[in-house]
Structures are given as structure tokens and as C-alpha cells.
C-alpha positions in Angstrom: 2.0 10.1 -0.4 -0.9 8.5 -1.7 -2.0 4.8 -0.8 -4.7 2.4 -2.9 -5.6 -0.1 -0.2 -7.8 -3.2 -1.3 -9.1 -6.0 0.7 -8.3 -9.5 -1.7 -8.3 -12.6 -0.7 -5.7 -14.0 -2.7 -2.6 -12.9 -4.8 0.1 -14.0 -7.6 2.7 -12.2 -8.3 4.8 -13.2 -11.1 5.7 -16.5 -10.6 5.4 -16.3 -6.6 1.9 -17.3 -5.2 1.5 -16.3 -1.3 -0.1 -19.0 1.0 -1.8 -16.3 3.4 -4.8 -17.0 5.0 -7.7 -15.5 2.7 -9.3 -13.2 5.2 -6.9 -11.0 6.3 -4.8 -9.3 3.3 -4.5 -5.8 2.8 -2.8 -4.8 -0.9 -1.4 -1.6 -0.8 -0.3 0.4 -3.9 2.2 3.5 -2.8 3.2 6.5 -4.7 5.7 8.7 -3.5 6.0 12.2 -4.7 7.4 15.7 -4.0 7.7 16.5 -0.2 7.2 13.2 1.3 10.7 12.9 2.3 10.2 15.8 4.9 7.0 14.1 5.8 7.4 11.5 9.7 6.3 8.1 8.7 5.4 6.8 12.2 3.2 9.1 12.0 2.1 8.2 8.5 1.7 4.3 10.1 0.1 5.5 13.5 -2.7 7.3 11.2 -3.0 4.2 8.9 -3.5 1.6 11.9 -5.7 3.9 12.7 -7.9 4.0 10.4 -11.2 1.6 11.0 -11.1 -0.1 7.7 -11.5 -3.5 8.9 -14.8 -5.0 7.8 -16.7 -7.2 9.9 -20.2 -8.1 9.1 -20.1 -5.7 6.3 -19.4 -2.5 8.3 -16.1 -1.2 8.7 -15.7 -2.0 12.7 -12.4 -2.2 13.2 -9.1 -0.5 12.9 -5.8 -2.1 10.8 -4.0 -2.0 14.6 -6.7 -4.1 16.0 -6.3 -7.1 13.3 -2.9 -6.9 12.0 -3.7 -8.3 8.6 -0.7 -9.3 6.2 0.2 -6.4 4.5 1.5 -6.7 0.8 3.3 -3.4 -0.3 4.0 -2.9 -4.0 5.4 0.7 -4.8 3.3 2.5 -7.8 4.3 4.9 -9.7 1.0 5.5 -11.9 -1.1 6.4 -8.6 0.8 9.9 -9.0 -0.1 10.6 -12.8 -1.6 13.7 -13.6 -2.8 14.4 -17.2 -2.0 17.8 -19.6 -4.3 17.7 -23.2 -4.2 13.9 -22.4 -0.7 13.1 -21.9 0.7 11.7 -18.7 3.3 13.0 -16.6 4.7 12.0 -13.5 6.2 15.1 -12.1 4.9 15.1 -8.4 6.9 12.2 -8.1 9.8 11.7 -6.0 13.4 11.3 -7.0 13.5 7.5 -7.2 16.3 7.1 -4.6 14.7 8.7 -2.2 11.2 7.4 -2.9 12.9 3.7 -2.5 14.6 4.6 0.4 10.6 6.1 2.0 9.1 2.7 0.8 11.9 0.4 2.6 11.4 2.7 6.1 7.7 2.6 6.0 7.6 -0.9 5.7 10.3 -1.3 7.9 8.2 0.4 10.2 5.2 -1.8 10.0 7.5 -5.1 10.3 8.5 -3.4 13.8 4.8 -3.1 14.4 4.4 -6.7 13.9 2.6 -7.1 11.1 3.3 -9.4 8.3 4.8 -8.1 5.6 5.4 -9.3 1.8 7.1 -6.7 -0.5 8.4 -6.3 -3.6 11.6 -3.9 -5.1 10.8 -0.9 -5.2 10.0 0.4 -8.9 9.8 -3.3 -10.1 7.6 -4.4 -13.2 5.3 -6.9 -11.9 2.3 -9.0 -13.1 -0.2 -9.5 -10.3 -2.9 -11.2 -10.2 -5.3 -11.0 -7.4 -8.7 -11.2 -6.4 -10.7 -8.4 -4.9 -13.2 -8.7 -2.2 -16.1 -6.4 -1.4 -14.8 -5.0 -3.8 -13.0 -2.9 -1.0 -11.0 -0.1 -1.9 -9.6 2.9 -0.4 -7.5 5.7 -1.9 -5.6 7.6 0.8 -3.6 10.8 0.3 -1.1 11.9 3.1 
């Protein structure tokens, strides 16, 4: 599973524009591939809230448990491509029914956590628009 988590401080996507406060929102790209459905993903969710990736006063103090920021999940195919004499192929990922299913239990999983939580389908072409801070960026593999 891998995860591109960026700090922004505001987002559109499509045609809906979130009101959520500006300091506190996480977006976070998933790809699911080969093997993550034998994978458990409390413990995938206990390792990200974990994870002391909250800035504050430009060091990186705090942990995603500790702030709760609004989470925005968007499932992303692309973060799995590997490339062959410069083509593009996607086969590490995962059977898309069962790489929806994964995406709809992690975040239901986080929800239970009590964090806020803004989603989109799973495998859904989007236009988003959103502004980076830092910039802040982390790419996770689980």
C-alpha cells in the first residue's frame, strides 16, 4: 500500500469546494496493490497516527493521533506505476473490487477513530485543485 500525504490548506474537487478550516488538512493519495488485502489495516491506521508528521513551528512535533486533522482520501491508481522501455503498467495493483473494498475499510476505520473524513468513489476521475503548504509531502509504503 503506498500513501502520498500533503499538508494543503484548501481544496476543490470538481465542482465541490470543502469549507475546512485551513490548518488542519491532510490529502491523502492511496494505491492499493498486490498483497494488501492479507495486510491488517488497524494496524496500517495505528502506524499512520503514529507517525509525528504534524508541523508546528516548522518541525514536525506532533503525531496525526494527537491533532486529528480532516483527512481527505482519494484512491490513486498512478502512485503504483512502474515503467518497462518507458511504458507504464499497473500490475502491482490490486483487483479493483478488492482494492475498493480496502479503501472503504481503512477509512471506515479512521471515521471510528474520530477523525474527519471527506472521500471520494473509489477509482473516480476527479479534477482537484488544491493548494500545498510547506510544501509538505510524504510518500509512505506499507
Amino acid at each position: 500500500m503506498k500513501f502520498l500525504i500533503q499538508k494543503i490548506k484548501e481544496i476543490k474537487i470538481e465542482s465541490d469546494l470543502l469549507d475546512i478550516h485551513p490548518n488542519n488538512i491532510l490529502l491523502i493519495y492511496i494505491g492499493i496493490e498486490k498483497g494488501d488485502e492479507k495486510k491488517n489495516l488497524e494496524e496500517i491506521v495505528s502506524f499512520l497516527e503514529n507517525l509525528q508528521i504534524i508541523d508546528e513551528n516548522n518541525k514536525f512535533l506532533r503525531k496525526l493521533k494527537e491533532v486529528k486533522p480532516t483527512l481527505i482520501f482519494i484512491s490513486n491508481i498512478t502512485l503504483l506505476a512502474s515503467f518497462e522501455k518507458g511504458r507504464i503498467n499497473f500490475n502491482q495493483a490490486l483487483e479493483p473490487k478488492l482494492a475498493k473494498e480496502i479503501y472503504e475499510k481503512l477509512i471506515e476505520i479512521f471515521k471510528k477513530r474520530n477523525y474527519q473524513v471527506f472521500s471520494k468513489e473509489f477509482g473516480s476521475y476527479l479534477e482537484i485543485t488544491s493548494t500545498n503548504i510547506g510544501p509538505i509531502n510524504f510518500f509512505i509504503e506499507i
